[in-house]
N, C-alpha and C positions, 0 to 999 in steps of 0.2 A: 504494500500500500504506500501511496503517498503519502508525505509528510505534509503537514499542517493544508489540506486543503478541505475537512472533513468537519463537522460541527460540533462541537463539547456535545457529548452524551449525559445526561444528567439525570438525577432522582432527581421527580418531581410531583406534587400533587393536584391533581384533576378535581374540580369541584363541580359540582351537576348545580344550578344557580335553580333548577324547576323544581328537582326532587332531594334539594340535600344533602344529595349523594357524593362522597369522597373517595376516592382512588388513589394510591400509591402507583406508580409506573416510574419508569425512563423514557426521556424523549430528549430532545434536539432543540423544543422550546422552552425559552425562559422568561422568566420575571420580576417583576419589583417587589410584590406581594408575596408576604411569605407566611408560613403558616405550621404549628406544631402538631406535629404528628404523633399519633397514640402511643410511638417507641422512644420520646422526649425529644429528638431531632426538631430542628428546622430546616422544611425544603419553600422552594419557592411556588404559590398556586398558581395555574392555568385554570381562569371560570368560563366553564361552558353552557351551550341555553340547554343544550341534549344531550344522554349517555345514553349506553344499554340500559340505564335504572329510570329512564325514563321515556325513552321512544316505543311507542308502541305497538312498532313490528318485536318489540325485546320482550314489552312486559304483558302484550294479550290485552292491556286497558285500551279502548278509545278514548285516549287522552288527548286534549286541543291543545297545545301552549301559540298564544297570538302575542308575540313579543310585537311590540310597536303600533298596534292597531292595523295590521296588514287586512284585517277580514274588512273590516269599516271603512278605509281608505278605497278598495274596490269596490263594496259594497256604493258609495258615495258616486264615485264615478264613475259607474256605470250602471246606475239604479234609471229606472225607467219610468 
């Protein structure tokens, strides 16, 4: 492999902002935000709007999440 052309690999924790939900993983992204984890560590969080603990091809619920009023904004312009 090449030297330094490849992205810091890093423990980091995934936060589900719908359902609460926390994840320990490695990834490539990072951040300012940081956050103590069950084993007293500090990693840095990445907040996301959807996980497996919350999509509903994952969890079997018909769950809506409308972040930013997407339904009402179409609904609006192009209501008839």
């Amino acid at each position: 492999m090449k030297k330094d052309i490849h992205p810091d690999y890093n423990t980091v924790v995934f936060y589900d902002t719908s359902s609460e939900h926390k994840f320990l993983t490695k990834s490539t992204m990072t951040s300012s935000e940081t956050i103590e984890w069950e084993d007293g560590n500090t990693y840095p969080v990445i907040k996301v709007e959807v996980s497996s603990a919350s999509h509903p091809f994952y969890t079997g619920k018909k769950l809506f999440v409308d972040t930013a009023g997407r339904v009402e904004k179409f609904n609006k312009r192009y209501k008839k």
